[in-house]
N, C-alpha and C positions, 0 to 999 in steps of 0.2 A: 289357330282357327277358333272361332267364337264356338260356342257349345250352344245350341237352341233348344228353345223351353221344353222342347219333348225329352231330350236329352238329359237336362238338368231334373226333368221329373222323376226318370227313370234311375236317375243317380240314387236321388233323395229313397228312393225305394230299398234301391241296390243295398244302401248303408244299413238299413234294420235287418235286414239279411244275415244269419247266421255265417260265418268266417269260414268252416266249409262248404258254403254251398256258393261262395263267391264264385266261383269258375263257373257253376252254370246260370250262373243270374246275368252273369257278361255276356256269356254266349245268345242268349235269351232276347236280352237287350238289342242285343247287334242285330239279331233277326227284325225285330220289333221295329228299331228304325229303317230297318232296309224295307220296308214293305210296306209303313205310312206313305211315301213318294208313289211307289205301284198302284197305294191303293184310292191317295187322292185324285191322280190320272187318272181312273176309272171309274171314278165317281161321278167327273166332270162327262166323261163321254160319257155316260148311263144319261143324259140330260139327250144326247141326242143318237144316240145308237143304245137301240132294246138291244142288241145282240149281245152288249157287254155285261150284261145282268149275271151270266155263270161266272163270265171272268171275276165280276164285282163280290158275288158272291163265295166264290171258290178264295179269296183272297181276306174277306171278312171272316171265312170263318176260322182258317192260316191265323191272321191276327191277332184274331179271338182266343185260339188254345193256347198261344204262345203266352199273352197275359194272363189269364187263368194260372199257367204251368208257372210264371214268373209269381204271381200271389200267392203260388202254393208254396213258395219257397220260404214265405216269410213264419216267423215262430208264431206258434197257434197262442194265441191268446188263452188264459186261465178258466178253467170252468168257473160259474160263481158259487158251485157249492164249496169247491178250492178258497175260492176269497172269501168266504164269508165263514169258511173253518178259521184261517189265518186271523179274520177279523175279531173273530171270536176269541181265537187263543191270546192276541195281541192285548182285547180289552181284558182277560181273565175270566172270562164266562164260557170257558170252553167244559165240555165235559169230564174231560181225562185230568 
């Protein structure tokens, strides 16, 4: 079965992801794509029933922590006063 761009993107994510925390980055994923389909369907009918507006909402915001909880998975990037000690000691202008 072909693998579709949402798929492929969440891959590309998946991979910067620490080797521990693979297990919930899949699990994460799966949610993620199971809930783009619910939440396109309810997008479409928010065009013509207001009454779907909780359901759309309740489902945006589902989608919402789910990506968040998936980016917080990923390794925190370097302070820059971190880089720029490294930078320092690398060129020899460091203090120490």
């Amino acid at each position: 079965m072909r693998k579709s761009k949402d798929q492929l993107r969440l891959e590309d994510i998946k991979n910067l992801i620490p080797e521990e925390k693979q297990t919930a980055a899949e699990y994460l994923i799966d949610e993620i794509l199971f809930l783009k389909k619910p939440l396109r369907d309810c997008k479409k009918k928010l065009e013509t029933d207001s009454k779907e507006v909780r359901n759309y909402d309740t489902l945006c915001k589902r989608y919402s922590a789910l990506i968040k909880q998936l980016t917080d998975l990923l390794p925190k990037k370097p302070l820059q006063e971190e880089i720029d000690g490294l930078t320092a000691f690398i060129q020899g202008t460091s203090d120490s």
